[in-house]
mmCIF file of the N, C-alpha and C atoms, coordinates in Angstrom:
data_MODEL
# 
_entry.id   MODEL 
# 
loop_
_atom_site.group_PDB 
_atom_site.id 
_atom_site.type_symbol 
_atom_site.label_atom_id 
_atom_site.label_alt_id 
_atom_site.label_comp_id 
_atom_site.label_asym_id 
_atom_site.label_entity_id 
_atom_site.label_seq_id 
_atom_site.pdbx_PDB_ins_code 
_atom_site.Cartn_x 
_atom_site.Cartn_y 
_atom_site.Cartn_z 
_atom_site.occupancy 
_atom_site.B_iso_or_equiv 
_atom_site.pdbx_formal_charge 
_atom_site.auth_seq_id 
_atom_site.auth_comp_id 
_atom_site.auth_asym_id 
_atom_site.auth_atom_id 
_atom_site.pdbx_PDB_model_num 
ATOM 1   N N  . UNK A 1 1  ? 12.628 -38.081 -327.110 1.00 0.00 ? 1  UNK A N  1 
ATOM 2   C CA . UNK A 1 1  ? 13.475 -38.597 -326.051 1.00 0.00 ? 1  UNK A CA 1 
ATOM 3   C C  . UNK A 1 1  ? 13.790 -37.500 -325.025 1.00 0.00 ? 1  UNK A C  1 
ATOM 4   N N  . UNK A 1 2  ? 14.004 -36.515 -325.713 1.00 0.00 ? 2  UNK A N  1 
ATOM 5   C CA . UNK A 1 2  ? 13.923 -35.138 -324.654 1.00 0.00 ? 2  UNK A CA 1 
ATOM 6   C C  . UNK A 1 2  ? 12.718 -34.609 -323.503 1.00 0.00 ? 2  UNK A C  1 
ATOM 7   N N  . UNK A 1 3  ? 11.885 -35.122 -324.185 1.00 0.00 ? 3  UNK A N  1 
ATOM 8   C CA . UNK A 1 3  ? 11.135 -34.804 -323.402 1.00 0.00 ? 3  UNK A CA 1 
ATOM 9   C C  . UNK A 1 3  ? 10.707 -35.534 -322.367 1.00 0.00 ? 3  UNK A C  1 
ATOM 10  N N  . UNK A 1 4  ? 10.729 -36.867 -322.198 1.00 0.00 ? 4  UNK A N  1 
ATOM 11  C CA . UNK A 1 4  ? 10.418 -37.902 -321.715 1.00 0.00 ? 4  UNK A CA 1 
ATOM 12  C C  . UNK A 1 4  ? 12.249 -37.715 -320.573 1.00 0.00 ? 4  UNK A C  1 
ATOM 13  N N  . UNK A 1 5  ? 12.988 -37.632 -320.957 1.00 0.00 ? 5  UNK A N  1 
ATOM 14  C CA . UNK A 1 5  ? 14.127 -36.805 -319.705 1.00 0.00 ? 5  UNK A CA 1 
ATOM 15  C C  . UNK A 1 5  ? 13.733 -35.891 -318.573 1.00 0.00 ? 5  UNK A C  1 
ATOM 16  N N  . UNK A 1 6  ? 13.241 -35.441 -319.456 1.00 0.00 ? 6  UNK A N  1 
ATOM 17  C CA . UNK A 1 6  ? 12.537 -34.363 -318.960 1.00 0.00 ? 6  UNK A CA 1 
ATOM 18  C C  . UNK A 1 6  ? 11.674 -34.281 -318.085 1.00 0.00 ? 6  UNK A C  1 
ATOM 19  N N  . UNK A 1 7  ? 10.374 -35.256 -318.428 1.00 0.00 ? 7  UNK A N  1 
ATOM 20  C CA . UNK A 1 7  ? 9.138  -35.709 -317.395 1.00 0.00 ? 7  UNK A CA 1 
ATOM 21  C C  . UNK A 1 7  ? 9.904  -36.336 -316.222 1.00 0.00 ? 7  UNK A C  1 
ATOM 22  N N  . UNK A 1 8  ? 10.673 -37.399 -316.866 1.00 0.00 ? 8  UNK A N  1 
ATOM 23  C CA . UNK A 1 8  ? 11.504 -38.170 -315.645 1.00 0.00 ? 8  UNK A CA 1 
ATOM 24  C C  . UNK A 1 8  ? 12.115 -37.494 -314.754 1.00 0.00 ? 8  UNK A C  1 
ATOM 25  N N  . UNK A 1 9  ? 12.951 -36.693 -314.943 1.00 0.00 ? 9  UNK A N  1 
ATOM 26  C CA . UNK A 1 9  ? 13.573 -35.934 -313.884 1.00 0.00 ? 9  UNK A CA 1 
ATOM 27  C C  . UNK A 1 9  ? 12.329 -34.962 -312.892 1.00 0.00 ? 9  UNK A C  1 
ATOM 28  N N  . UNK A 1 10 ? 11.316 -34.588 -313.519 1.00 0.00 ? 10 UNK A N  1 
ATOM 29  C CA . UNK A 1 10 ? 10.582 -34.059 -312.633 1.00 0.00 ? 10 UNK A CA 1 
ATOM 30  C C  . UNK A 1 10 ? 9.905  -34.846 -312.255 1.00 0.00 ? 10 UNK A C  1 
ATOM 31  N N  . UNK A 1 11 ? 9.699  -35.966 -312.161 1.00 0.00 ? 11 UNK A N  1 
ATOM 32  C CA . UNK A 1 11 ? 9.023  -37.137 -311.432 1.00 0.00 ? 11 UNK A CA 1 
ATOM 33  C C  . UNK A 1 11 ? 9.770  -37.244 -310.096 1.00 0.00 ? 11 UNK A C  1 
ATOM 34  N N  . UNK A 1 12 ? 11.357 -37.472 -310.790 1.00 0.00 ? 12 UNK A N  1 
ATOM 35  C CA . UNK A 1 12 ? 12.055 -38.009 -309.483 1.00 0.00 ? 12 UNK A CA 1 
ATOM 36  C C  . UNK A 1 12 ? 12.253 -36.434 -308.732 1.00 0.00 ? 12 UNK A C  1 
ATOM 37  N N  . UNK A 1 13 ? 11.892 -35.018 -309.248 1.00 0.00 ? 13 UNK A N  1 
ATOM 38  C CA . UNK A 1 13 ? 12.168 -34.666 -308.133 1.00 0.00 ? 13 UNK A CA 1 
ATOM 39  C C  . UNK A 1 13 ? 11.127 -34.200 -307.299 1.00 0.00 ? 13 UNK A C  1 
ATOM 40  N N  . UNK A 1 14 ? 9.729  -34.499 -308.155 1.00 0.00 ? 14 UNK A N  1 
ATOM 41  C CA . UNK A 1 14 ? 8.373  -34.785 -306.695 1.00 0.00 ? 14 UNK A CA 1 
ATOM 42  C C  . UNK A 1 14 ? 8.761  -35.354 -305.638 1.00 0.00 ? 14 UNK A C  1 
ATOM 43  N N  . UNK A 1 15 ? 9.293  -36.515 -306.453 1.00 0.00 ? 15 UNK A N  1 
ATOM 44  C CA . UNK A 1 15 ? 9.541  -37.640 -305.558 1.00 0.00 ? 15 UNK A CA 1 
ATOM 45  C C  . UNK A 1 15 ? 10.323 -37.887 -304.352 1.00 0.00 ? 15 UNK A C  1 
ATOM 46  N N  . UNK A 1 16 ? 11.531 -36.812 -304.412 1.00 0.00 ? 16 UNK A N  1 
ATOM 47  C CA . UNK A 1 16 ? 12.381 -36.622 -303.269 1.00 0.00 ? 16 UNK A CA 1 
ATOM 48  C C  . UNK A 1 16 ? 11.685 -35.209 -302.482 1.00 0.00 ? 16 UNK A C  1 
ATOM 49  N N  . UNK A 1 17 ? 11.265 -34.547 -303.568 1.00 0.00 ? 17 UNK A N  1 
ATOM 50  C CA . UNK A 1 17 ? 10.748 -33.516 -302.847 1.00 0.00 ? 17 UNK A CA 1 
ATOM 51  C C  . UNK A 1 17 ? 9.414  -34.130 -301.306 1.00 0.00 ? 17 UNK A C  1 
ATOM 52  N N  . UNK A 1 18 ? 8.992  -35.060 -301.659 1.00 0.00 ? 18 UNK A N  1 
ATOM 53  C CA . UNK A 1 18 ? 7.873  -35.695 -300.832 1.00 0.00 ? 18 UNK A CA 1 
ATOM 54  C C  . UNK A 1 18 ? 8.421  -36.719 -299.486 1.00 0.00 ? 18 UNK A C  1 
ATOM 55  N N  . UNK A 1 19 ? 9.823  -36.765 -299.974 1.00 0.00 ? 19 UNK A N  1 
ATOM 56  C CA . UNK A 1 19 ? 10.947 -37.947 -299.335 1.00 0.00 ? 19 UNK A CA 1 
ATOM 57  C C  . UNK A 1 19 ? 11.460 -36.852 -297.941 1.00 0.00 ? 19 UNK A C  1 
ATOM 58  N N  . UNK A 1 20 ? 11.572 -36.008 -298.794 1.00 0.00 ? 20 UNK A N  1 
ATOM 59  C CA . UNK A 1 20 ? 12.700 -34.808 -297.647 1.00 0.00 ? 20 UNK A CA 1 
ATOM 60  C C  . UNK A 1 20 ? 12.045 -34.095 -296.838 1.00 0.00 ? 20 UNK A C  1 
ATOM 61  N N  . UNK A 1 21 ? 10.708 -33.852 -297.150 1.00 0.00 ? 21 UNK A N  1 
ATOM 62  C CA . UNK A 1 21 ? 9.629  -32.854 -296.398 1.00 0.00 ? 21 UNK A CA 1 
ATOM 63  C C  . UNK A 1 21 ? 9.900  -34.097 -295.707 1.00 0.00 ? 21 UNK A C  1 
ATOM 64  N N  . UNK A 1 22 ? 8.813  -35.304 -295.398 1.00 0.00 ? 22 UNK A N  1 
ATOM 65  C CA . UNK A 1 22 ? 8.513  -36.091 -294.751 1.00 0.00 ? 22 UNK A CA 1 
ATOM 66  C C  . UNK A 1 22 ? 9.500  -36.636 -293.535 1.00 0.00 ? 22 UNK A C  1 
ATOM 67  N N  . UNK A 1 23 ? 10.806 -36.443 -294.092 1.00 0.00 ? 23 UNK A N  1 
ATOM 68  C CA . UNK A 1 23 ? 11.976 -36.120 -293.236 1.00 0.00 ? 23 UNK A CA 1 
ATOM 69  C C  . UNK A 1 23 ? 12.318 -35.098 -292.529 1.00 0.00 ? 23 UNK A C  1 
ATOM 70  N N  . UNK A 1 24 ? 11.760 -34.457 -292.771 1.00 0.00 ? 24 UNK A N  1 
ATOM 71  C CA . UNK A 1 24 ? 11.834 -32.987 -291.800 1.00 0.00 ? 24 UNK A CA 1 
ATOM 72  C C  . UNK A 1 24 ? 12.687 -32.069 -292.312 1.00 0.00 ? 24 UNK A C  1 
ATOM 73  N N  . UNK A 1 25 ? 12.855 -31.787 -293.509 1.00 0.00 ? 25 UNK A N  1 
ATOM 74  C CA . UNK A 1 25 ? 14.028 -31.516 -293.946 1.00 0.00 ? 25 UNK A CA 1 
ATOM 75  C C  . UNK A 1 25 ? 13.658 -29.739 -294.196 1.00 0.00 ? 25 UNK A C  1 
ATOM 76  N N  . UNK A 1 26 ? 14.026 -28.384 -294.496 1.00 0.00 ? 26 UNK A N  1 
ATOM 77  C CA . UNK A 1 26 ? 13.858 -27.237 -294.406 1.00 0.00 ? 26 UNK A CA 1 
ATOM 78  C C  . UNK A 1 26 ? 13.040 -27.082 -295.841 1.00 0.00 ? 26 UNK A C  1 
ATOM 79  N N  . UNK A 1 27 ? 12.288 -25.942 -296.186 1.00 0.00 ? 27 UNK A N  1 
ATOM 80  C CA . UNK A 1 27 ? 11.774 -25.564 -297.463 1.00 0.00 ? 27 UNK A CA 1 
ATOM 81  C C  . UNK A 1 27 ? 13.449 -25.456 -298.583 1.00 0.00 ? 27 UNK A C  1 
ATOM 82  N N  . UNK A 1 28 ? 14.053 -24.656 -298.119 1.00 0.00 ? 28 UNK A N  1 
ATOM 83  C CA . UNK A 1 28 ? 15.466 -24.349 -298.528 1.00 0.00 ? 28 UNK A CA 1 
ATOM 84  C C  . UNK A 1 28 ? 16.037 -25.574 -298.918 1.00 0.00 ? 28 UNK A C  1 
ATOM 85  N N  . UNK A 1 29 ? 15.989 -26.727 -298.535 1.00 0.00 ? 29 UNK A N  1 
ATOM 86  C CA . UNK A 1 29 ? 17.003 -28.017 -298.231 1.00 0.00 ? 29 UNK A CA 1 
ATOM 87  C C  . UNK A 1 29 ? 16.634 -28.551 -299.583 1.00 0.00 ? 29 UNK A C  1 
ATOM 88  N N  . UNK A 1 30 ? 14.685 -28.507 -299.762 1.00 0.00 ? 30 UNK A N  1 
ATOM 89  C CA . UNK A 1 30 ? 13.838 -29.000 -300.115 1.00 0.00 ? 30 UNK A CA 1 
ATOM 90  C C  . UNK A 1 30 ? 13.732 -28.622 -301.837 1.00 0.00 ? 30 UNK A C  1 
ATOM 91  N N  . UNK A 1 31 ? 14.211 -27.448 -301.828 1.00 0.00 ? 31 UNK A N  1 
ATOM 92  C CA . UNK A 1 31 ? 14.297 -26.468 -303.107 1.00 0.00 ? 31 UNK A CA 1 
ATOM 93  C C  . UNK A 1 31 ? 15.543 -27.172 -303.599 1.00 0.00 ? 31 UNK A C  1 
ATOM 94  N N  . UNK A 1 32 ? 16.486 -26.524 -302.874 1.00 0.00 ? 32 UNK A N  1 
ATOM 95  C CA . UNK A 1 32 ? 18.094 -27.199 -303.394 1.00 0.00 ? 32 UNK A CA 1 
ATOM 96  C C  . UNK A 1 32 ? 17.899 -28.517 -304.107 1.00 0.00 ? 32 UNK A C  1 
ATOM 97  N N  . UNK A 1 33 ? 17.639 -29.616 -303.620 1.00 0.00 ? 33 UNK A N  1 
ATOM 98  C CA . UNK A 1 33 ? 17.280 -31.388 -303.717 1.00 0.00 ? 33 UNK A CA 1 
ATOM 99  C C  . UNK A 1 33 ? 16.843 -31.016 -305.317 1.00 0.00 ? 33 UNK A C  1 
ATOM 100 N N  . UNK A 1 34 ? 15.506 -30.023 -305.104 1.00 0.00 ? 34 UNK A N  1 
ATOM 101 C CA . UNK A 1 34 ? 15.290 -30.284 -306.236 1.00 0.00 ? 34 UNK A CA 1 
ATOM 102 C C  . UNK A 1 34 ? 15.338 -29.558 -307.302 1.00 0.00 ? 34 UNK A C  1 
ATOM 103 N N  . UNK A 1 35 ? 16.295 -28.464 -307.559 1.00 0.00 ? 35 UNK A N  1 
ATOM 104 C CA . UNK A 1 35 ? 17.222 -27.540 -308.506 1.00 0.00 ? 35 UNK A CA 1 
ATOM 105 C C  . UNK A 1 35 ? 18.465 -28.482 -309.070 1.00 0.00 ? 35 UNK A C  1 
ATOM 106 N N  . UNK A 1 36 ? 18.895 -29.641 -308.044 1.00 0.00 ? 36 UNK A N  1 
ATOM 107 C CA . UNK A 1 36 ? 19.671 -30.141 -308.601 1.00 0.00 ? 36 UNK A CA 1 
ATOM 108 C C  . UNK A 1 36 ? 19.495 -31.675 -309.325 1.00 0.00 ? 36 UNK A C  1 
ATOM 109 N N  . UNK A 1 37 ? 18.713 -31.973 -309.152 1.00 0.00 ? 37 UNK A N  1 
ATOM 110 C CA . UNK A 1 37 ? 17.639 -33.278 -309.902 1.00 0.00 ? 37 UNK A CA 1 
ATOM 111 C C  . UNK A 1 37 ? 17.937 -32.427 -311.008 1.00 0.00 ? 37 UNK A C  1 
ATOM 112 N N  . UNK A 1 38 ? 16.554 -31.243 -311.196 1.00 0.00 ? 38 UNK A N  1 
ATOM 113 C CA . UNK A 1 38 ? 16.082 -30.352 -312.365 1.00 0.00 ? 38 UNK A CA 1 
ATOM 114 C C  . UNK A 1 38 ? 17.292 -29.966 -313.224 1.00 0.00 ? 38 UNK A C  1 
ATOM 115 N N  . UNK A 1 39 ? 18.384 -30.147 -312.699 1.00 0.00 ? 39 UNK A N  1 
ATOM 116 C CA . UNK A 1 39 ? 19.988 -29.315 -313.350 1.00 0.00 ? 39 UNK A CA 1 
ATOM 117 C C  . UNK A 1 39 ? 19.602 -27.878 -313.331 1.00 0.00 ? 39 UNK A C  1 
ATOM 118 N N  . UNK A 1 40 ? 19.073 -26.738 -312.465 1.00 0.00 ? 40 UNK A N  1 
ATOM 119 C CA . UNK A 1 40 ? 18.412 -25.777 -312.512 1.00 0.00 ? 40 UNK A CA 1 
ATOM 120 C C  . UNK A 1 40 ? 19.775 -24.955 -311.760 1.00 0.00 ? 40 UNK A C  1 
ATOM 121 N N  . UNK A 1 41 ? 20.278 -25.538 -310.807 1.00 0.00 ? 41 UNK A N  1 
ATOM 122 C CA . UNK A 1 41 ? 21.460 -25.258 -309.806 1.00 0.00 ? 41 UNK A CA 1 
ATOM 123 C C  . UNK A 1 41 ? 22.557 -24.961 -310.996 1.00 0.00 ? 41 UNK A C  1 
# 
């Protein structure tokens, strides 16, 4: 089950990661988004 958390959260944060570029959003903005998906922040 852990691990499969796990995959998921880095799914969703491709997933915004691909959302926010496409938005114009900064490399920095882009990192943050997804440190905090990851719980890495």
């Amino acid at each position: 089950e852990q691990a499969i958390r796990k995959e998921m959260a880095q799914l969703a944060a491709e997933t915004a990661e691909k959302v926010v570029v496409q938005a114009g959003l900064s490399a920095d903005t882009v990192r943050t988004i997804k440190e905090q998906i990851l719980g890495i922040a």
